[in-house]
MIKOLDO-52541 format. One record per residue (C-alpha): x, y, z; residue in three letters. Coordinates in steps of 0.1 Angstrom, whole numbers, plus 5000, padded with zeros to 4 digits. Each point is the difference from the previous one (the first is absolute). Example, Ala and Ser with C-alpha at 12.3 -4.5 7.8 and 13.67 -1.06 7.14 Angstrom:
512349555078ALA/501450344993SER/
This chain:
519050985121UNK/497350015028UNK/499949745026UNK/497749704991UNK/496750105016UNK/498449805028UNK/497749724986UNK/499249675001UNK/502449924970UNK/503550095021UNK/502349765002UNK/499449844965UNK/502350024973UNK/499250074964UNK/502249934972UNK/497750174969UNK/501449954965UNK/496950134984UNK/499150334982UNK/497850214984UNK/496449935015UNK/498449685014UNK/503549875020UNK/500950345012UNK/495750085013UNK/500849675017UNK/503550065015UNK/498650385006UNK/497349865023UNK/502549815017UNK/502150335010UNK/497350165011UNK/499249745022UNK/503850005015UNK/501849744982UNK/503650064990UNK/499949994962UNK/503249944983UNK/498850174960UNK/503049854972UNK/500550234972UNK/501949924972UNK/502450264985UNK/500250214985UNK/496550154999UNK/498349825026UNK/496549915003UNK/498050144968UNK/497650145018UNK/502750265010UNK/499550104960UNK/496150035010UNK/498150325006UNK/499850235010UNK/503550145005UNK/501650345019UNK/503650055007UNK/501049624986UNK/497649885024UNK/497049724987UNK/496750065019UNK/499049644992UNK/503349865014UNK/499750215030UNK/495449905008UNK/501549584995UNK/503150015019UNK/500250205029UNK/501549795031UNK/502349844983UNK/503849964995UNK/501450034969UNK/502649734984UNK/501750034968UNK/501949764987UNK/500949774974UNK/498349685011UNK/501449854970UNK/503350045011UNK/501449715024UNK/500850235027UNK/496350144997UNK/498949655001UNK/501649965027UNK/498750325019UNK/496049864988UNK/501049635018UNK/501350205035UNK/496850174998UNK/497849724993UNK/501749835027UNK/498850305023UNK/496150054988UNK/497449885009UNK/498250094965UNK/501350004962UNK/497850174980UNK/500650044961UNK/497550104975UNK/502449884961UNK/498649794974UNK/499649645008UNK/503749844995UNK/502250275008UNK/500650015037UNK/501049644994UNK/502750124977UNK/501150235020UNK/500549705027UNK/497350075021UNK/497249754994UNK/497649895026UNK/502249665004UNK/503350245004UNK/498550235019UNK/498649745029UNK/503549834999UNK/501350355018UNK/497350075019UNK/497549705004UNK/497650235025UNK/499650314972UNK/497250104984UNK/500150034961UNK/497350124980UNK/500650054963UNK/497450274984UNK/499449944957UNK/497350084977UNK/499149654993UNK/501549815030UNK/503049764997UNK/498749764982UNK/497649924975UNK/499250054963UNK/500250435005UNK/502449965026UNK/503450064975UNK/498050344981UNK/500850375010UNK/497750155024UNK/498750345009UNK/497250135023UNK/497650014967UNK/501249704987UNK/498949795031UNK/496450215002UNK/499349924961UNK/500449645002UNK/498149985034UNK/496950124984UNK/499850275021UNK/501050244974UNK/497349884973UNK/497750085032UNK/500450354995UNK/498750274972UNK/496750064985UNK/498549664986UNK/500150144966UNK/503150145000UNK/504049855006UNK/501049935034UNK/502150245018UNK/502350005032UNK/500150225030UNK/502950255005UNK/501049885033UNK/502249695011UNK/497649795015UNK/501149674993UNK/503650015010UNK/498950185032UNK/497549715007UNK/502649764988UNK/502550165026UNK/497449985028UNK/499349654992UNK/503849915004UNK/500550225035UNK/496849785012UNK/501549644987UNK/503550155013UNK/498350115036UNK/498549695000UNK/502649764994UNK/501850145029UNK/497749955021UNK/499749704990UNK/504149955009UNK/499850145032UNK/497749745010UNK/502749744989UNK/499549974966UNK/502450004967UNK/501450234979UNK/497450074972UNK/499950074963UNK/497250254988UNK/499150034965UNK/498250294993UNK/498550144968UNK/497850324986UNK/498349724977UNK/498949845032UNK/499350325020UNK/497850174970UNK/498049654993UNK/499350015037UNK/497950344998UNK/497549804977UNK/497649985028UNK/496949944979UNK/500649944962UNK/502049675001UNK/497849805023UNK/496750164980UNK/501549894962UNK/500149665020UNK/496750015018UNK/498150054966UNK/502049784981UNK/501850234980UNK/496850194991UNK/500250315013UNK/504150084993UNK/500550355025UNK/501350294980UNK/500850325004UNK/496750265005UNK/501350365000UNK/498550225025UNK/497649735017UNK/500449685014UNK/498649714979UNK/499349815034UNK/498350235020UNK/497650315002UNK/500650295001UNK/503749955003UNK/501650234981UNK/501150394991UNK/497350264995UNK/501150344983UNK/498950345024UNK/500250324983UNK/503950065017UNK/501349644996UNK/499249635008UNK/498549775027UNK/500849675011UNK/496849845016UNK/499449665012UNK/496949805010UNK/499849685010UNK/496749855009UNK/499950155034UNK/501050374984UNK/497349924972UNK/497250175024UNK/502250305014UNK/500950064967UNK/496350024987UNK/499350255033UNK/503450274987UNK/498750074969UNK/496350015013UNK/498449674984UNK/499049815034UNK/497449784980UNK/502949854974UNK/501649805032UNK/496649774999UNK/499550004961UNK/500149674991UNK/502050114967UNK/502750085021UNK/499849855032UNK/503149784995UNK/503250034988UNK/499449744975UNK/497050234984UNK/502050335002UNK/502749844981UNK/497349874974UNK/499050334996UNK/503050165007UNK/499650264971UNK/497050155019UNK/500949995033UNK/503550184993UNK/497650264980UNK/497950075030UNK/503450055023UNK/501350214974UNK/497050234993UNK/500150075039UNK/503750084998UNK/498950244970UNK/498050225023UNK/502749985027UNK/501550355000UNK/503749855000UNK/501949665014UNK/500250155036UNK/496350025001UNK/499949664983UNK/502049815028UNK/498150245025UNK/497349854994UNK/500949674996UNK/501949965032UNK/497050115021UNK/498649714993UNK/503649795006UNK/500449974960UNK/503349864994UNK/500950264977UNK/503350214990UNK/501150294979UNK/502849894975UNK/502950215008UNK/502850144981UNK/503449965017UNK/500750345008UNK/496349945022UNK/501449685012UNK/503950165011UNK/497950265017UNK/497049855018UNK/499950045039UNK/498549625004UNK/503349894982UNK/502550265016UNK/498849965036UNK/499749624997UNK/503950014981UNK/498349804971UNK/502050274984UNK/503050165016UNK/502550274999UNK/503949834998UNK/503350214998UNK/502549914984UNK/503450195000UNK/500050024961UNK/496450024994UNK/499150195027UNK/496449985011UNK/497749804974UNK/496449805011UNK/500249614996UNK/497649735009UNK/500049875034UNK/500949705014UNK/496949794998UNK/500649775027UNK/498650165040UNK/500949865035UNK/499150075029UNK/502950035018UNK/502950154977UNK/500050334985UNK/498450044965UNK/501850144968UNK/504250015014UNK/501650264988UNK/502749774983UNK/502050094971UNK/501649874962UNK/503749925002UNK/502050144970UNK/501849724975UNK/502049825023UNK/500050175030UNK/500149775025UNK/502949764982UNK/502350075025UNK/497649955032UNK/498949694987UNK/503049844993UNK/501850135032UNK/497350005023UNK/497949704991UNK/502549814982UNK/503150085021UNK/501850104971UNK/503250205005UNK/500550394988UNK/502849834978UNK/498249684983UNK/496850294994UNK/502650254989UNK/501449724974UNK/496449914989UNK/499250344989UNK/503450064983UNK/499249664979UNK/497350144988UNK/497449715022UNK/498450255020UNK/498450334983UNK/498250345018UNK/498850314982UNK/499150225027UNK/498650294971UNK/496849755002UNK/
């Protein structure tokens, strides 16, 4: 295990129940930043995500990019001896984080009201689909779950066609950043004398809070205009939208400030002043023909380099949409560490995003690495607990604590 790097999180302690995704982004972000975070794994299989892939020599690529920095636990918290272990730690942390369906931390004993008995300064911050309470609160959740009844999902697709979802986890990842901020947060708020707090965070809430235009404009009209999804072009705004080049697409974006630059790329000065499409209002009222125009100039374009070319010399907001092999092995996103080269012992060498997150004064992207299934059992009962080799040595024999080092 590599020392916890030097950043503005040492010092605080991190007691993360959660897995798969959105607990483990936040918890992730939390060892990058130098907290000490304690990850509980229940036996015999651990996290799921360890099941995830992709997979060389028994080793989970996904489990390795969402839990580097951390220790390893694995026990059976259902057990009264692993209840036990949970309360010491809880006594010890300044942060519980747990990402189950609403109701079950509480059976296992550790409800917010337990929990603050222990440790009346912690942190807890509970991550659902629905939040913890509420007439969704008690249904199974997922990533996609959350997204489709946010709206967000029926946002996206062709407007003729069935609405579709992207291949990427966006919503748990937001839904983790969202709890490392409310987490960050409430301890600053402690060190400057407050309480212990309870967080309640949800994807419902985080995906309903990317709706930054179509819930207040269904209000604004009165329910007349109802925002829908639009396929390639915004319904909002124009041009917004993806233009198809002879070698792939283009993203471009205009805004009433861009509108003139635009009409100067693709060698129509006079359309900035045309008073059918001097506003954005217009161009979106006659969106059809002002795509049309955009399009027949990216027509004569003699590929989507020259497109953006073009379009940047005249500070277009504008982008080619990439394929991930493009993306893995761009020199913006390899210098920058947006995406980065980690070695593992099992995996060997394999690219992973980034840490997100840049400051000024501590060093960017630590090379930190995944603990195997209960790894650290023994240094955290001994070292951080004060455990004895015997009482750990019984623990394990009575089947309460669990490693697999073959993951």
């Amino acid at each position: 295990m590599n020392a916890l790097p030097k950043h503005v999180l040492n010092g605080y302690r991190v007691l993360d129940m959660t897995h798969v995704l959105a607990g483990p982004t936040a918890t992730r972000l939390m060892a990058e930043m130098g907290a000490e975070v304690i990850k509980v794994e229940f036996p015999p299989l651990g996290d799921v995500s360890r099941g995830l892939p992709g997979h060389r020599n028994g080793r989970s690529a996904y489990y390795v990019q969402q839990n580097r920095g951390k220790y390893s636990l694995c026990l059976n918290v259902k057990a009264p001896e692993g209840k036990a272990i949970i309360r010491d730690l809880i006594a010890r942390a300044d942060v519980f984080i747990e990402n189950f369906a609403p109701g079950v931390i509480g059976r296992l004993g550790f409800s917010w009201d337990e929990v603050r008995t222990i440790n009346p300064n912690i942190v807890m911050c509970s991550i659902s689909a629905f939040g913890q309470q509420g007439q969704l609160s008690a249904l199974p959740g997922f990533d996609y779950i959350a997204q489709a009844y946010s709206g967000i999902m029926g946002m996206i697709g062709e407007p003729d066609g069935p609405p579709s979802f992207p291949m990427a986890g966006i919503g748990d990842v937001m839904t983790g950043v969202h709890a490392a901020a409310a987490i960050g947060f409430a301890l600053l708020h402690r060190e400057r004398g407050g309480e212990g707090q309870y967080l309640d965070i949800s994807l419902l809430d985080a995906y309903t809070h990317c709706h930054e235009l179509n819930i207040q404009y269904y209000s604004m009209t009165d329910g007349a205009v109802e925002p829908t999804r639009s396929g390639h072009h915004h319904f909002a705004v124009c041009p917004l939208g993806l233009f198809e080049a002879r070698d792939g697409y283009v993203c471009i974006i205009a805004l009433q400030p861009q509108w003139p630059a635009v009409c100067r790329a693709i060698g129509r000065p006079e359309l900035a002043e045309d008073p059918r499409y001097d506003t954005n209002e217009k161009r979106v009222g006659a969106a059809e023909e002002v795509i049309g125009i955009v399009q027949s100039w990216v027509d004569a374009q003699a590929s989507a380099g020259a497109v953006i070319a073009a379009l940047e010399r005249e500070r277009v907001p504008c982008a080619p949409v990439l394929k991930i092999s493009e993306v893995a092995n761009h020199p913006h996103m390899r210098a920058r560490g947006t995406v980065r080269a980690v070695h593992d012992e099992k995996l060997g060498e394999v690219l992973m995003p980034g840490m997100p997150l840049h400051f000024s004064g501590f060093e960017h992207n630590q090379p930190l690495s995944a603990a195997a299934l209960g790894e650290h059992n023994a240094f955290v009962l001994g070292e951080l607990l004060g455990y004895d080799a015997a009482r750990i040595s019984a623990l394990g024999t009575e089947g309460v604590l669990f490693e697999n080092p073959e993951t």
